[in-house]
N, C-alpha and C positions, 0 to 999 in steps of 0.2 A: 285116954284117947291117943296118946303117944304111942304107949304101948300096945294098945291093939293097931296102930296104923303102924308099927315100925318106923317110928321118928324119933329124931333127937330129942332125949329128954332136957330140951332147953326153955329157959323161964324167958317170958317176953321183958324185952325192954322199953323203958319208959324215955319219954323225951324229955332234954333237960335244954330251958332256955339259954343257960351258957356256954352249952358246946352243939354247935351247928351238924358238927356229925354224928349226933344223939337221932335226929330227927332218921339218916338215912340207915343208921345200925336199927333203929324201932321198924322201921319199913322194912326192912332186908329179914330183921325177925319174922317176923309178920308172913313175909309169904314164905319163910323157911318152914312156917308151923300153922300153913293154908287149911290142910284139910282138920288138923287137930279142933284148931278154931272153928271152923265152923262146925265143926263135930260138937262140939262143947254151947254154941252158942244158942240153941232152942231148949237146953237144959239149965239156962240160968235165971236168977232172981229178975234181973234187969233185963232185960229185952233190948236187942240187940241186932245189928244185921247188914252186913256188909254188900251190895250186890256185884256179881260180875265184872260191872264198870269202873267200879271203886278197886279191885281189886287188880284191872290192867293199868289202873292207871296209876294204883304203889310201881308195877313193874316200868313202865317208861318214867317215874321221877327216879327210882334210884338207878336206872340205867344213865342217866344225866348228871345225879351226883355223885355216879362213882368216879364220875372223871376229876372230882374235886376233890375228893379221897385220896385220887392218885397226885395227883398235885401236892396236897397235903405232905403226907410220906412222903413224896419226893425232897421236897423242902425241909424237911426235919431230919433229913438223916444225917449224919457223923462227916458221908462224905461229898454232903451237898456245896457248892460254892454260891459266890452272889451274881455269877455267870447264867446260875438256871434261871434265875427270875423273870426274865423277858422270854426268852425260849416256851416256857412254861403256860405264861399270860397270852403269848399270843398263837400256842398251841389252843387252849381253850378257848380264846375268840372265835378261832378258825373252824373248831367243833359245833360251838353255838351258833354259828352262820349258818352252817351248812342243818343244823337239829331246824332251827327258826324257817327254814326254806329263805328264797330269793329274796323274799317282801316281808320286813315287818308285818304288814297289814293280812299276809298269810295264815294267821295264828287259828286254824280251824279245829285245832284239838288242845290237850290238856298240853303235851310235850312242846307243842309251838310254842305258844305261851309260855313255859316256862322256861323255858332257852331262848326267850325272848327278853322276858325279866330278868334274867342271868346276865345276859350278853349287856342289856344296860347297865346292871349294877357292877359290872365286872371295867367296863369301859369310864364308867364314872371313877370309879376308885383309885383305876391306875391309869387312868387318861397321858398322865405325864413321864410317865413310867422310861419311857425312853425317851425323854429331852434331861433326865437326871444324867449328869457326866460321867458320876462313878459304875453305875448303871454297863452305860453303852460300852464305855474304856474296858471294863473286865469282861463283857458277851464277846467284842472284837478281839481281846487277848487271847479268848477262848478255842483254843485249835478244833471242838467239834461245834463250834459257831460261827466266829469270824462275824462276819456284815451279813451274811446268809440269813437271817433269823428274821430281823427286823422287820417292820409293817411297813415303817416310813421310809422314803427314797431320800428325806432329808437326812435323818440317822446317818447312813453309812458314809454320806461327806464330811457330818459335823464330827465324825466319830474318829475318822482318818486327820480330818483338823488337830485335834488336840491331842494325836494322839504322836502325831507329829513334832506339834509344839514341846510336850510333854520329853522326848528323848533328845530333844535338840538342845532343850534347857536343863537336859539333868548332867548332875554333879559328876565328870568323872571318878571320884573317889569311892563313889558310892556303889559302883562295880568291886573296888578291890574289899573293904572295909567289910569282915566278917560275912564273906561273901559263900564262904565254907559252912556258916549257921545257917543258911536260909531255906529252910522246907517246903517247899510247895505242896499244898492237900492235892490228895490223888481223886478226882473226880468220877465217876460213874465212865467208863469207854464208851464207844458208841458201840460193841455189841450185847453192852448190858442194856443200852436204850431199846434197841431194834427188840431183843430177847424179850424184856418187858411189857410189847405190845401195848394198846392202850393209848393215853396218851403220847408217850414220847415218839410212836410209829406216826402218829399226826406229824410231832416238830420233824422226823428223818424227812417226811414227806415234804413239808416246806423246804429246808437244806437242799435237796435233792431238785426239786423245782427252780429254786434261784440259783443253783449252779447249770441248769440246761438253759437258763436266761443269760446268764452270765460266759458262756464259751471258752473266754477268750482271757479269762483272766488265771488260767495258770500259765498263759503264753507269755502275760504281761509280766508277769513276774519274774519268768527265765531270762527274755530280756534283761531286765532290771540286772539281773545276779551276770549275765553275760560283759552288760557296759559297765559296769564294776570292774570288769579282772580285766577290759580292756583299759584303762587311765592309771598306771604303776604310781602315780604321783598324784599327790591329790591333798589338801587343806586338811585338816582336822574336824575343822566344821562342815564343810561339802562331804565328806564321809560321814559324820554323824546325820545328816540331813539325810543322802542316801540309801543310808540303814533303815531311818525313822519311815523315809516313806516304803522301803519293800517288804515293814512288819507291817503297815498299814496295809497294803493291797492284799 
């Protein structure tokens, strides 16, 4: 039946309870080799029979878990950092709010509901996801996230807290000491994000939203870097303090 409908001659795959992307590779077969199947299914032993409904409603569930797919890859690649983590989690909140409509209590199809159960098991899991320290500290270190990202309006305080603390109390030595060995991984740009589409066009979209919230804060900062070069003299400490805060903002 492949061959007479000019289709991939590809063999279905089976779902494996251990890998969660078994389920949406079997579905995505499935309607790759729609018409085969059902071509095939009034000439077999078993009786069998998919109708219409069943068959739009594989397409709206792996339309839902491809975004989880992409998440996946994302996170597993060479040059992923522990910076995407949040970005990522709360890119796909943002999706399943907007799949779920306005109201939980909305769920009049198969897709509501299931980006309904997503959106809570997804919330459950990483509820705390940005009250972890190391967490927040490397999305804010991150030049295509900064505080931009975040869900909570408390984050971007607590984040600028210690992150403050953090270069107030670090070791001068610790800048000159083998400072020539230290490699930074090179992260994904943000025109590999936007190029990608999909998810990561969701996180541009937030970024983009909290800096037309925000105006005023690359003003704040030139300040910052202005009253600097105004005080020729100045503590060691009140300079390291100074610094601390205008990597913060």
């Amino acid at each position: 039946m492949q061959d007479t409908h000019n289709i991939a001659n590809h063999v279905l795959i089976q779902d494996t309870s251990t890998r969660w992307d078994s389920t949406l590779q079997a579905l995505r077969r499935l309607l790759e080799q729609r018409v085969a199947v059902q071509a095939c299914l009034p000439r077999i032993t078993c009786k069998a029979e998919l109708t219409t409904e069943e068959w739009i409603m594989m397409e709206k569930v792996v339309n839902i878990l491809r975004y989880f797919e992409e998440a996946t890859k994302s996170i597993s690649k060479s040059t992923a950092t522990l910076s995407d983590a949040i970005p990522l989690i709360n890119s796909l909140r943002k999706l399943l709010e907007n799949m779920r409509g306005s109201s939980p209590r909305e769920e009049e199809n198969i897709s509501q509901k299931l980006a309904g159960d997503l959106l809570m098991a997804l919330n459950e899991r990483f509820e705390d996801l940005e009250n972890e320290e190391i967490y927040c500290l490397v999305t804010t270190l991150d030049p295509r996230y900064k505080t931009r990202i975040f869900q909570l309006h408390s984050t971007t305080s607590t984040a600028k807290k210690h992150l403050v603390e953090l270069i107030i109390n670090l070791n001068e030595d610790l800048y000159s000491e083998n400072a020539s060995d230290m490699v930074a991984p090179t992260p994904s740009t943000s025109s590999e994000m936007t190029a990608s589409g999909g998810l990561w066009s969701v996180c541009e979209n937030i970024i983009r939203e909290s800096e037309e919230d925000d105006p005023l804060s690359t003003l704040s900062s030139n300040n910052s870097q202005r009253r600097s070069r105004e005080v020729p003299k100045i503590s060691q400490y009140t300079q390291r303090r100074r610094s601390a805060t205008f990597l913060a903002q």
